[in-house]
C-alpha positions as MATLAB code, in Angstrom:
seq = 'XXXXXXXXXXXXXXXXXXXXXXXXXXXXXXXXXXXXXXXXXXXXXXXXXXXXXXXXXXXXXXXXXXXXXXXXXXXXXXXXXXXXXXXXXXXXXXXXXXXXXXXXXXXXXXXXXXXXXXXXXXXXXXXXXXXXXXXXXXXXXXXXXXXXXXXXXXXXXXXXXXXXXXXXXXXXXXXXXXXXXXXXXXXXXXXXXXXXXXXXXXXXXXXXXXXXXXXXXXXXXXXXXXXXXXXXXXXXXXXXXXXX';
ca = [
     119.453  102.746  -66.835;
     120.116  103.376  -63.032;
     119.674  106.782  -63.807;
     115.997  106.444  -64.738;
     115.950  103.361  -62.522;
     116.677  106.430  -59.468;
     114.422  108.917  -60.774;
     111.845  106.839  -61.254;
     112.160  105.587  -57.274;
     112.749  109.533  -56.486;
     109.327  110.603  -58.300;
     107.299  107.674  -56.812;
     108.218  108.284  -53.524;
     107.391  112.296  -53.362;
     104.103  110.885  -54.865;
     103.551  109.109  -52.040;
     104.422  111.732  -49.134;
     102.394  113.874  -51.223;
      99.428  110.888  -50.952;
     100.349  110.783  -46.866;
     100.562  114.443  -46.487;
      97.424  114.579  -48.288;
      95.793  112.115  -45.872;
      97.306  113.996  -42.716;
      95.997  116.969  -43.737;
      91.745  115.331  -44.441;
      92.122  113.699  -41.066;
      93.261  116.934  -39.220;
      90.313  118.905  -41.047;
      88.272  116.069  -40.175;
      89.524  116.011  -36.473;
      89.309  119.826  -36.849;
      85.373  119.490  -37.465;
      84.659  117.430  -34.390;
      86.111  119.410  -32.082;
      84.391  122.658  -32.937;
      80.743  120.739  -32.745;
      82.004  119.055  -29.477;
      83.150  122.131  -28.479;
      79.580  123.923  -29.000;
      77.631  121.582  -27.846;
      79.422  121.412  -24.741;
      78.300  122.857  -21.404;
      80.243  124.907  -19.166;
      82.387  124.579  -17.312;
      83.887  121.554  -19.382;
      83.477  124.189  -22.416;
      86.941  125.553  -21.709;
      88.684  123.017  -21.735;
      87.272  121.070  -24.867;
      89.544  123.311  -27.248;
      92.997  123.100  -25.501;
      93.161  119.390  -24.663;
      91.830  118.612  -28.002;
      94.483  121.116  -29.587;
      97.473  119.002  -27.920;
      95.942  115.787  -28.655;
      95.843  117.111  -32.405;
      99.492  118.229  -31.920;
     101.457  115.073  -30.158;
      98.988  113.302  -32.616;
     100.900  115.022  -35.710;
     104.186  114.691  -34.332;
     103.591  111.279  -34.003;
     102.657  110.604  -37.471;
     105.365  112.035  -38.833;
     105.553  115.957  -38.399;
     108.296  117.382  -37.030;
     108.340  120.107  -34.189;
     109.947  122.495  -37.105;
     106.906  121.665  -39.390;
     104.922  122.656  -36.401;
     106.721  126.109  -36.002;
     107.079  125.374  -32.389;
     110.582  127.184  -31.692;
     112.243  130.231  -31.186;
     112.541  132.439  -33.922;
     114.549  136.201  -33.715;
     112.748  137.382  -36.536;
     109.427  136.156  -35.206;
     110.175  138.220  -32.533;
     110.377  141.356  -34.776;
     107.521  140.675  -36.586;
     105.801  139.782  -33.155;
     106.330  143.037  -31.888;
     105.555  145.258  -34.879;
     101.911  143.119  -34.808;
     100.999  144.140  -31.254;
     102.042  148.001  -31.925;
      99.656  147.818  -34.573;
      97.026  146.402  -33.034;
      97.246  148.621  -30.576;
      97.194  151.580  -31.993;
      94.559  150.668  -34.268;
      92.748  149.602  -30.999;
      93.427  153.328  -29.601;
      92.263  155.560  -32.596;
      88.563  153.729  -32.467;
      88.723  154.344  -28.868;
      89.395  157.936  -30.119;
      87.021  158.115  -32.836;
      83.134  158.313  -32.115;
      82.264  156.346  -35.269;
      84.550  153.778  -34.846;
      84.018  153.250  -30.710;
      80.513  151.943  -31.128;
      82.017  149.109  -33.075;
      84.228  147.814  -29.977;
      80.893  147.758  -27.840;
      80.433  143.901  -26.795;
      78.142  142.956  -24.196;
      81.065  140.001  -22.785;
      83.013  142.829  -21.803;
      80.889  144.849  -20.154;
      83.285  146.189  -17.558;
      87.587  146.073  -17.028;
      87.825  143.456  -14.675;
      86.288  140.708  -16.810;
      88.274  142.369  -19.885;
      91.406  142.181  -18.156;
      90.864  138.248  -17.211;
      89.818  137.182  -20.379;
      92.695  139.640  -22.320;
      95.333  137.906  -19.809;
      93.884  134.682  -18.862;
      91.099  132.905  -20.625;
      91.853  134.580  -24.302;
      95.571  133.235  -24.530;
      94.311  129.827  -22.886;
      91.367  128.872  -24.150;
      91.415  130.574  -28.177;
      94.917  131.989  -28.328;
      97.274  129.294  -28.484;
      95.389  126.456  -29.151;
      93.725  127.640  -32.538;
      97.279  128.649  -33.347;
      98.323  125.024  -32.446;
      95.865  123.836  -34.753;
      95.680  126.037  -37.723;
      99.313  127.293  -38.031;
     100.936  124.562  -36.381;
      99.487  121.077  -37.704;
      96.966  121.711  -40.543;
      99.362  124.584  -41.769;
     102.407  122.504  -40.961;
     100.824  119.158  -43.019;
      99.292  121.389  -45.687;
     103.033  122.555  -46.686;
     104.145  119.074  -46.795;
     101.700  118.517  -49.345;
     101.021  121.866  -51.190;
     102.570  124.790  -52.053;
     103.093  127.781  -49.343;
     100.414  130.027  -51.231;
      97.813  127.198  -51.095;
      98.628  125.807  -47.944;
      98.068  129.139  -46.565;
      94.791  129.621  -48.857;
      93.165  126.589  -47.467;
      94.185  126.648  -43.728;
      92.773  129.926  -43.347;
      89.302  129.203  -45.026;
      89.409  126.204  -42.639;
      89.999  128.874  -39.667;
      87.079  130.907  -41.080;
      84.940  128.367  -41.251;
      85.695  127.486  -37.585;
      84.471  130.558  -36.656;
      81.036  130.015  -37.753;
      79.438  128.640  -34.016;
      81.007  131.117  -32.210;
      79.897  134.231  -34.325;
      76.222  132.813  -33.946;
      74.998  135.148  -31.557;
      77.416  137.990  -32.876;
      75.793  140.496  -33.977;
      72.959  140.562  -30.916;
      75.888  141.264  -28.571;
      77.420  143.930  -30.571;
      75.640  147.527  -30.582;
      77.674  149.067  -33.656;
      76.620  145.325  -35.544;
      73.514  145.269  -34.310;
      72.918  148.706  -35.922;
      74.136  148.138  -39.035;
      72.490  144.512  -39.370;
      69.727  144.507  -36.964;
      69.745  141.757  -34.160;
      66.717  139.060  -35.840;
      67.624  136.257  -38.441;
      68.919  138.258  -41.448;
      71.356  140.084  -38.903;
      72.526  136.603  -37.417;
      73.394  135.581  -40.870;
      75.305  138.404  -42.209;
      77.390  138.711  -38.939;
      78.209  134.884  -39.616;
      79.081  135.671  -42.860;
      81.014  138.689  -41.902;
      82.944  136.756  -38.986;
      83.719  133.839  -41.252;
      84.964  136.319  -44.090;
      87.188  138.051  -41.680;
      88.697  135.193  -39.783;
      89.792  133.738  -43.259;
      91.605  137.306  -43.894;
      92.992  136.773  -40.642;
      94.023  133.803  -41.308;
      95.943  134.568  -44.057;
      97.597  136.908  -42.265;
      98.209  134.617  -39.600;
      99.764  132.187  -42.088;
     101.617  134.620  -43.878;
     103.323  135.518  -40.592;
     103.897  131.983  -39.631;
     105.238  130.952  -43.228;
     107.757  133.675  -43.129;
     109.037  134.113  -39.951;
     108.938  130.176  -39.313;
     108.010  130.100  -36.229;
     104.511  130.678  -34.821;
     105.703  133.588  -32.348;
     104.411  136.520  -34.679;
     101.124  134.846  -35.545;
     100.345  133.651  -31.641;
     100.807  137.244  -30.741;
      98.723  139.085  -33.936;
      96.149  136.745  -32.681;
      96.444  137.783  -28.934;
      96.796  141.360  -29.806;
      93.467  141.558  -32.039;
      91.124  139.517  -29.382;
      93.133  140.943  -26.121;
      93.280  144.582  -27.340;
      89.605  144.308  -28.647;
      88.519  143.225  -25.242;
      90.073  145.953  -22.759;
      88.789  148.385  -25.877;
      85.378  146.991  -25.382;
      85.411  147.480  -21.805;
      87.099  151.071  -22.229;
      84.676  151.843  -24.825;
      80.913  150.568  -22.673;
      82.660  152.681  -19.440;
];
């Protein structure tokens, strides 16, 4: 009688961290929302800040209600490290052989990053600031982090990184205009806007999964912070190498 008496308490309570992890999780997506439409409609020079302060309110805000800095990922890890390193060599010499390639170069064309200098601040400065480490914050670190005490790994993953593709969808608007390779492919009027949406949002989602993958295994957010540096900071200096 205790016996079932115990399991009975045992099953009823992971119901209900499953119920509160389950909440966490729609009020971070819901949080998650608001800042990317605050963030958009916001004017510079505020802009830049919208995403970073509102990625470590989101983050004291989950520790607070209950997730630890572990579930976060926020911590050394030896084998993020690895992994971490073996990202950024790829990256980079992905970055290199379409710098190589004459096909390929016209796709790292970006009219942001029209000459080093600006490539260099926003690969050094404003990248890891302002999109770097707070999306990872976010995504990896408190929707990932309250997905898993909720879900399963492969569906935590699943659904943080359509949430992270779906983020992307304001700041891809004008994506395919500023991109000459894109713009040939697509064309620059209303049908071209919408596909490079649709192609940013189905990309970021990949990358997301990747990202979470990273993040899952490795436990710490080290390997996915720097995949995620690597890919925009890499991109940018190739742009700029690539328009010289």
């Amino acid at each position: 009688m205790c016996g079932a008496t115990r399991e009975i308490e045992l099953t009823t309570g992971y119901r209900d961290r499953r119920w509160l992890g389950g909440l966490r999780v729609g009020a971070a997506v819901a949080y998650v929302a608001a800042l990317n439409l605050l963030a958009f409609a916001t004017s510079a020079p505020i802009h830049v800040y919208v995403v970073p302060v509102g990625a470590l309110v989101l983050v004291f805000a989950g520790h607070l209600t209950g997730l630890s800095w572990r579930d976060m990922a926020i911590g050394w890890s030896a084998r993020g490290a690895a992994y971490a390193l073996t990202a950024a060599a790829v990256v980079a010499i992905g970055v290199a052989a379409a710098l190589a390639l004459p096909p390929l170069r016209e796709f790292l064309h970006n009219d942001r990053y029209d000459n080093l200098g600006a490539a260099l601040l926003s690969a050094f400065v404003i990248i890891p600031v302002a999109t770097v480490l707070p999306e990872e914050l976010i995504f990896r670190g408190v929707l990932l982090g309250s997905w898993l005490r909720a879900a399963s790994p492969a569906w935590s993953i699943a659904c943080s990184a359509v949430v992270f593709g779906l983020w992307h969808v304001t700041s891809s608007l004008g994506l395919a205009a500023g991109n000459a390779g894109l713009s040939a492919q697509l064309g620059s009027g209303r049908t071209g806007q919408i596909l490079g949406v649709l192609g940013a949002v189905a990309a970021t989602t990949v990358a997301g999964a990747v990202f979470g993958w990273l993040r899952w295994h490795a436990r710490s957010l080290l390997p996915s912070v720097v995949l995620h540096w690597a890919l925009n900071g890499f991109g940018a200096i190739g742009s700029a190498l690539a328009t010289g």
